[in-house]
Kinemage of the C-alpha trace (Angstrom):
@kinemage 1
@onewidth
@group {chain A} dominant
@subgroup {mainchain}
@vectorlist {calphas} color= white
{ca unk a 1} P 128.976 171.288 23.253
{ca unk a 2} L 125.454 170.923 25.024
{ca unk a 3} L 124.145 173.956 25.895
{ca unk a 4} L 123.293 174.443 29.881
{ca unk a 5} L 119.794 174.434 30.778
{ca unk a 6} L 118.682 177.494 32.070
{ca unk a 7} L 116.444 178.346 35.369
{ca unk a 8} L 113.759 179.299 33.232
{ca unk a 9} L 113.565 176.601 30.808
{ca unk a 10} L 113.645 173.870 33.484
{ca unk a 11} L 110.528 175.594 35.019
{ca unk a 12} L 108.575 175.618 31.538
{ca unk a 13} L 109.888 172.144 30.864
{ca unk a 14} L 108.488 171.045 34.790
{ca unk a 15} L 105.276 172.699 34.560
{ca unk a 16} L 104.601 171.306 31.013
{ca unk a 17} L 105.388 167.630 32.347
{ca unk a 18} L 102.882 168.419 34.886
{ca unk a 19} L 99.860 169.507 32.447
{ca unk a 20} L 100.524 166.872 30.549
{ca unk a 21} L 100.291 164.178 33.420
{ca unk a 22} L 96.898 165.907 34.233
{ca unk a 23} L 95.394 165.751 30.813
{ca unk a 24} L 96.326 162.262 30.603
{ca unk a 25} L 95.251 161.258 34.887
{ca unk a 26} L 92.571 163.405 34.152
{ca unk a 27} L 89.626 160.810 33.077
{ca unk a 28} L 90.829 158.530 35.848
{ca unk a 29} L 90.286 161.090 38.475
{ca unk a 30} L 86.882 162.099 36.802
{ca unk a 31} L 85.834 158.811 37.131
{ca unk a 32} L 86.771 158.405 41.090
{ca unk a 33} L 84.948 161.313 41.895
{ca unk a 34} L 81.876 160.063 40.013
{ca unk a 35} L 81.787 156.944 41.675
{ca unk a 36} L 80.849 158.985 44.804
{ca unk a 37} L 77.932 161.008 43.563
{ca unk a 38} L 74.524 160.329 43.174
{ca unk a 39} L 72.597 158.874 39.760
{ca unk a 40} L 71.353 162.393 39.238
{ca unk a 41} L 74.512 164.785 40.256
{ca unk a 42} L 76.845 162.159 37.672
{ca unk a 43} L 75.049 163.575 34.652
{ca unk a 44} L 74.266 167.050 35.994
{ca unk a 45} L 74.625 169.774 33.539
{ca unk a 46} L 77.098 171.932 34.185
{ca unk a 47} L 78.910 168.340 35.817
{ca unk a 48} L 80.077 168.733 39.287
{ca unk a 49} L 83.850 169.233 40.109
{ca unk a 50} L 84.079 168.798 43.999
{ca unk a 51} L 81.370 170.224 45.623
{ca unk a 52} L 78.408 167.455 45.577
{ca unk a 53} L 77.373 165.267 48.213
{ca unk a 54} L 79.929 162.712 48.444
{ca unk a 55} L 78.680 159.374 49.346
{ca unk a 56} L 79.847 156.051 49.208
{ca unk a 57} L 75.946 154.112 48.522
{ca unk a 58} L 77.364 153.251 44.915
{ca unk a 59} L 79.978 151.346 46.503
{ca unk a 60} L 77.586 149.269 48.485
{ca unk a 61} L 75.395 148.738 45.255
{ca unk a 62} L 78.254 147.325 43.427
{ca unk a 63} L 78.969 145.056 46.386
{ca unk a 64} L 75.819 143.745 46.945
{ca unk a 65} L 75.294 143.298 43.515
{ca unk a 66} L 78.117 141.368 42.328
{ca unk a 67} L 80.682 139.064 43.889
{ca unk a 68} L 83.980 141.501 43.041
{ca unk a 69} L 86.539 139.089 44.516
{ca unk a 70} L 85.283 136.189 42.334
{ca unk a 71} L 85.725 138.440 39.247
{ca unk a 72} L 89.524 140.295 40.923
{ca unk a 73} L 90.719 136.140 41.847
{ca unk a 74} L 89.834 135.549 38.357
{ca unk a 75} L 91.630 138.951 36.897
{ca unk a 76} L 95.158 138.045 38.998
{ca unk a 77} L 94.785 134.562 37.718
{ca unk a 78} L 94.297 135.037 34.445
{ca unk a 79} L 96.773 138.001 34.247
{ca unk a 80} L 99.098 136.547 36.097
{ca unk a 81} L 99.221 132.692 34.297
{ca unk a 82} L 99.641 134.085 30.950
{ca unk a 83} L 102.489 136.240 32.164
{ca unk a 84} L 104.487 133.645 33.368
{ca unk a 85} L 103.127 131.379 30.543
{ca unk a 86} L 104.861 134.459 28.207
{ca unk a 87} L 107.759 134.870 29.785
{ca unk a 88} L 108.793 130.930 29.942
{ca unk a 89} L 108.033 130.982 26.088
{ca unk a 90} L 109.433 134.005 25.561
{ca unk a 91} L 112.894 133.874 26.758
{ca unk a 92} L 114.129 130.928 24.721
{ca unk a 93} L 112.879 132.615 21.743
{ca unk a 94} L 114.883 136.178 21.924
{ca unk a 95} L 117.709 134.233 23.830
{ca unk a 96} L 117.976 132.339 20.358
{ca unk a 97} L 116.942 135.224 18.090
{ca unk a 98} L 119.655 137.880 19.764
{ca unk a 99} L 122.635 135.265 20.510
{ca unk a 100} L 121.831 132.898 17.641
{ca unk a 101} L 120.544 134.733 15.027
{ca unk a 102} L 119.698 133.545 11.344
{ca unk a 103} L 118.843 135.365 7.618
{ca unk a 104} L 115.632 135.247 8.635
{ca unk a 105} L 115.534 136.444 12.504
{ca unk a 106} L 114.290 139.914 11.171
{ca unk a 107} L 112.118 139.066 9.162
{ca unk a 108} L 110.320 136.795 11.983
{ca unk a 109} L 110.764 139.321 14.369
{ca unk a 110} L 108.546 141.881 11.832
{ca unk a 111} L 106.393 138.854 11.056
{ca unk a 112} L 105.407 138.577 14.775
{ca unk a 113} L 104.916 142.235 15.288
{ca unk a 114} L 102.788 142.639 12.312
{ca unk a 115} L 100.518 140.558 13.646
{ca unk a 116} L 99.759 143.250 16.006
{ca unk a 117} L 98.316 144.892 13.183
{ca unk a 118} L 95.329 142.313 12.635
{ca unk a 119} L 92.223 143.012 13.949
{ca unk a 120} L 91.376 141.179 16.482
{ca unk a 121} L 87.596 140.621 14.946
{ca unk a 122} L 89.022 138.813 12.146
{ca unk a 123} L 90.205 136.027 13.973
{ca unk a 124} L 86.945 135.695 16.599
{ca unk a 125} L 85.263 133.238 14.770
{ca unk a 126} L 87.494 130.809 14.740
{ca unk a 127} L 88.941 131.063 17.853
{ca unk a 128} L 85.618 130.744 19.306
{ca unk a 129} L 84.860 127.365 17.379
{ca unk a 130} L 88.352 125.968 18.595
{ca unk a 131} L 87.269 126.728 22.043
{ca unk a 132} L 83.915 125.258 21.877
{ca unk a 133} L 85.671 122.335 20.514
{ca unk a 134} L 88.235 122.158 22.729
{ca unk a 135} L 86.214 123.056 25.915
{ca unk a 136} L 87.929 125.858 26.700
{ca unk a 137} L 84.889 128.894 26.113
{ca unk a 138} L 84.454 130.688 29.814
{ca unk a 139} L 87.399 129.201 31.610
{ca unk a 140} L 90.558 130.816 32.439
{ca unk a 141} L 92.715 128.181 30.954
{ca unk a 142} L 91.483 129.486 27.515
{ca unk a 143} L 92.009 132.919 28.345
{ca unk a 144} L 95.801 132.214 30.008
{ca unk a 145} L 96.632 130.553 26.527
{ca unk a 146} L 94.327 133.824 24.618
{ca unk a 147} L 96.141 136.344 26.268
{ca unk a 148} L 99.492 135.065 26.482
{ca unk a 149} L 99.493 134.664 22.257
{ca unk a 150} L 98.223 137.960 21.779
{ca unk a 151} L 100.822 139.458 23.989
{ca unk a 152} L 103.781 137.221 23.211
{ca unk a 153} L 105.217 139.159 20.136
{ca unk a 154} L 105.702 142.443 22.359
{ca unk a 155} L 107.016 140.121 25.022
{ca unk a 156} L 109.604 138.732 22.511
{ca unk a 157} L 110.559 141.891 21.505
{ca unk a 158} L 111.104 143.289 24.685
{ca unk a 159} L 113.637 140.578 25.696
{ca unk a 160} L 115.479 140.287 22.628
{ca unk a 161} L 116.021 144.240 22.974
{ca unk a 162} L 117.674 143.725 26.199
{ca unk a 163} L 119.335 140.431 25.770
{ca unk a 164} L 120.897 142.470 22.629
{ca unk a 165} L 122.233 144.824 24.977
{ca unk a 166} L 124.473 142.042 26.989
{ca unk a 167} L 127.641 141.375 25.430
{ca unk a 168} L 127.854 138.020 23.923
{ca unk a 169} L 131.573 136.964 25.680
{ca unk a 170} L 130.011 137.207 29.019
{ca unk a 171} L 127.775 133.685 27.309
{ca unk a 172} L 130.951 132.510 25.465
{ca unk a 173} L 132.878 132.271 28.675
{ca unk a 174} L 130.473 130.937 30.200
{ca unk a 175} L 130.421 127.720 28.067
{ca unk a 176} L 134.088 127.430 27.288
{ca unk a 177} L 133.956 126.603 31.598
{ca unk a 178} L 131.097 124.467 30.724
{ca unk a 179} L 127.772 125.628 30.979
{ca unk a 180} L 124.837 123.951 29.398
{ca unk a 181} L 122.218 125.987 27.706
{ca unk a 182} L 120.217 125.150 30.402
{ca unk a 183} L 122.653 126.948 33.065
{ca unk a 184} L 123.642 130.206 30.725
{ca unk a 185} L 119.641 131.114 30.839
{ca unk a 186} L 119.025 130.562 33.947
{ca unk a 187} L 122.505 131.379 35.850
{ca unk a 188} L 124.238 133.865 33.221
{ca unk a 189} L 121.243 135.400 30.856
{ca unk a 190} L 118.799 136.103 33.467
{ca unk a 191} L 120.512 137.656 36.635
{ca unk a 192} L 121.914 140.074 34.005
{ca unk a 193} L 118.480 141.151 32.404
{ca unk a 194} L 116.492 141.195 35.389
{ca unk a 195} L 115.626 144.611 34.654
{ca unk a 196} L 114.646 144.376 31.680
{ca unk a 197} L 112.632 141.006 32.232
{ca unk a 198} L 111.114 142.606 35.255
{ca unk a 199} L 109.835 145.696 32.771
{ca unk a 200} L 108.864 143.192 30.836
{ca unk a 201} L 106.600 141.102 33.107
{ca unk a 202} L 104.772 144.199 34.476
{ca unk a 203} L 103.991 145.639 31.217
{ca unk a 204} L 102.279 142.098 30.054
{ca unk a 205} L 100.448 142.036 33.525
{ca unk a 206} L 98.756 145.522 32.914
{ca unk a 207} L 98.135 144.503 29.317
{ca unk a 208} L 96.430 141.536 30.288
{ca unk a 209} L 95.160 142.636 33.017
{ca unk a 210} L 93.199 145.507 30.816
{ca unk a 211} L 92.471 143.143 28.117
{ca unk a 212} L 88.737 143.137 27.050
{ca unk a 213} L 87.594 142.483 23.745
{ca unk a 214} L 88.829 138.788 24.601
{ca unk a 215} L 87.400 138.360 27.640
{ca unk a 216} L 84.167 139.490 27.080
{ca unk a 217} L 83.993 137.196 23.787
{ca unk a 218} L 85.593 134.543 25.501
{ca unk a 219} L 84.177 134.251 29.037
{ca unk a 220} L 80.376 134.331 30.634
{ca unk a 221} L 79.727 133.592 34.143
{ca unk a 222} L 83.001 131.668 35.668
{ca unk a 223} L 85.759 132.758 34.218
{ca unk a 224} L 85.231 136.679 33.579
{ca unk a 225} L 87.864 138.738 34.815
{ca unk a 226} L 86.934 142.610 36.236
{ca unk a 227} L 86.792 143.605 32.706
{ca unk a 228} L 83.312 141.735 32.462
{ca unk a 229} L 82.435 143.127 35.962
{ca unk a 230} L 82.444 146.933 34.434
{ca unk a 231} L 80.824 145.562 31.604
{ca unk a 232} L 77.619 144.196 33.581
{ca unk a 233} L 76.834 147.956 34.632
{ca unk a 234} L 75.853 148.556 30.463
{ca unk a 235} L 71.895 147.174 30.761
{ca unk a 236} L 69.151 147.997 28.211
{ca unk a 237} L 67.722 150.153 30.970
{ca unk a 238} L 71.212 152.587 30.112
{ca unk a 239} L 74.138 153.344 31.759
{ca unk a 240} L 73.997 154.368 35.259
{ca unk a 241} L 77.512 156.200 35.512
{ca unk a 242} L 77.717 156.509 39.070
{ca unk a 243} L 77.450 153.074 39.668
{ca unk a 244} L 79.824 152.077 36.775
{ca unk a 245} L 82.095 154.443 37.459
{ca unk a 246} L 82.012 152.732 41.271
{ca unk a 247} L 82.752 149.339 39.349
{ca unk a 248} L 85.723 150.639 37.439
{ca unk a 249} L 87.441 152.560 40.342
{ca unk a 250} L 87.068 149.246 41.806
{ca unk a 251} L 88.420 147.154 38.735
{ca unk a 252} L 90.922 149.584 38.047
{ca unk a 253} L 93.006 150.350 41.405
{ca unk a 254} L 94.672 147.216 42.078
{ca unk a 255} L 96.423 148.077 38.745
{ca unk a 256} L 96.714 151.289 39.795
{ca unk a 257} L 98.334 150.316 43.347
{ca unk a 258} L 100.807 147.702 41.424
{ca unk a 259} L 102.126 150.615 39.250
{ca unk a 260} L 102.308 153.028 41.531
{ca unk a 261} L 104.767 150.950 43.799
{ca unk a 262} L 106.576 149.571 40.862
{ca unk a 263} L 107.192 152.515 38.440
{ca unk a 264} L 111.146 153.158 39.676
{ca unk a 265} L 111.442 149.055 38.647
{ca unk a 266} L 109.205 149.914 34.708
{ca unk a 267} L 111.028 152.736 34.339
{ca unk a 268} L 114.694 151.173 35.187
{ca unk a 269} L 113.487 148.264 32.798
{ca unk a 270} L 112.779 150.034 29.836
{ca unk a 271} L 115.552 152.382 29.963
{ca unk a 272} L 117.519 149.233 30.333
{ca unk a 273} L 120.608 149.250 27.995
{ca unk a 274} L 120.267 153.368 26.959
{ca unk a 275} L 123.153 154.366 28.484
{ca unk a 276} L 126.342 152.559 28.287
């Protein structure tokens, strides 16, 4: 029998959720409100909470500086094409792996996943080379392709979770009237995991979307993505923190925005299939 929660705990539980959230919003908000100090009063000693002069010159800096949308058009691009890229891959695969499964569908499944697990240094070199070979170095065709094989095993796993979660006589019925493979993904499989695919899609997008060590490697002047925009604030003169603090809050809160209106939709999708 589960025991009732009492008045007490709930408020302990609540205001635990809450500090936690803080600690972990906490850097973000630190580096809003340095984006609107000065060079001096962003490394003053004891730092500044709220009460500095609050001014928005870094924010013209930035701008004049830099062309952001050139470097956002190429972020929503890039995050955006390898996304869909992933997700047209992807849902063959664990449509196959959870409905037609083999000896070996574990064992690939680990495979994939483990290669998580590489560093992503070790593989640089060659990559590189391929691209210069291939054309592809600094152009967001390479990166679409980069970032959509380095996400692709979560993605895979992801779907064939859900799609595990459907029962398989909904499909069977469907092709004893006579659906092709063609029409059970597309008319059967994918109206019933929408959540799930949905979860999926915006978790690649962020991941992408925050994905550096790639697209500084891989990218120079026409293809970098706001992840090389915060990085051109790092000069051999040193960091100036207000000013790249300016260029992350920039780089950072579409992201921000697109979570914030779709966290009911995240949190629906990966909860999908917990409670039957």
């Amino acid at each position: 029998m589960a025991r009732a929660v009492t008045p007490r705990r709930k408020a302990l539980t609540t205001a635990l959720a809450w500090a936690i959230g803080f600690l972990i919003f906490f850097p973000i908000l630190w580096t809003i409100l340095t984006s609107f100090k000065t060079e001096a009063e962003a490394i003053a000693s004891p730092p500044k909470f709220l009460f500095f002069d609050w001014t928005l010159e870094n924010y013209g800096v930035v701008q004049d500086r830099s062309n952001y949308m050139r470097f956002l058009w190429n972020s929503v691009i890039i995050a955006g094409g390898s996304t869909l890229l992933g997700i047209l891959v992807a849902v063959p695969a664990a449509w196959s792996m959870a409905f037609v499964p083999s000896r070996r569908t574990k064992d690939i499944l680990m495979w994939m996943l483990s290669t998580k697990m590489l560093p992503a240094v070790g593989v640089l070199y060659p990559i590189y080379l391929i691209f210069i070979k291939l054309g592809l170095l600094d152009t967001r065709i390479g990166l679409i392709v980069v970032l959509m094989l380095i996400n692709l095993p979560i993605i895979v796993w992801m779907l064939y979770t859900y799609f595990r979660e459907i029962p398989g006589e909904i499909l069977e019925a469907a092709r004893m009237d006579g659906a092709s493979l063609r029409d059970e993904i597309l008319y059967v499989l994918t109206p019933m995991a929408v959540p799930g695919i949905a979860s999926t899609i915006l978790l690649n997008f962020i991941l992408a979307w925050n994905e550096a060590f790639w697209t500084l490697n891989l990218t120079a002047a026409n293809a970098g993505p706001l992840t090389a925009f915060i990085a051109s604030y790092s000069s051999p003169e040193g960091l100036f923190f207000a000013k790249l603090s300016a260029a992350s809050t920039m780089a950072i809160a579409p992201i921000l925005i697109l979570g914030w209106f779709s966290q009911k939709q995240l949190v629906r999708g990966l909860t999908f299939g917990a409670v039957k």
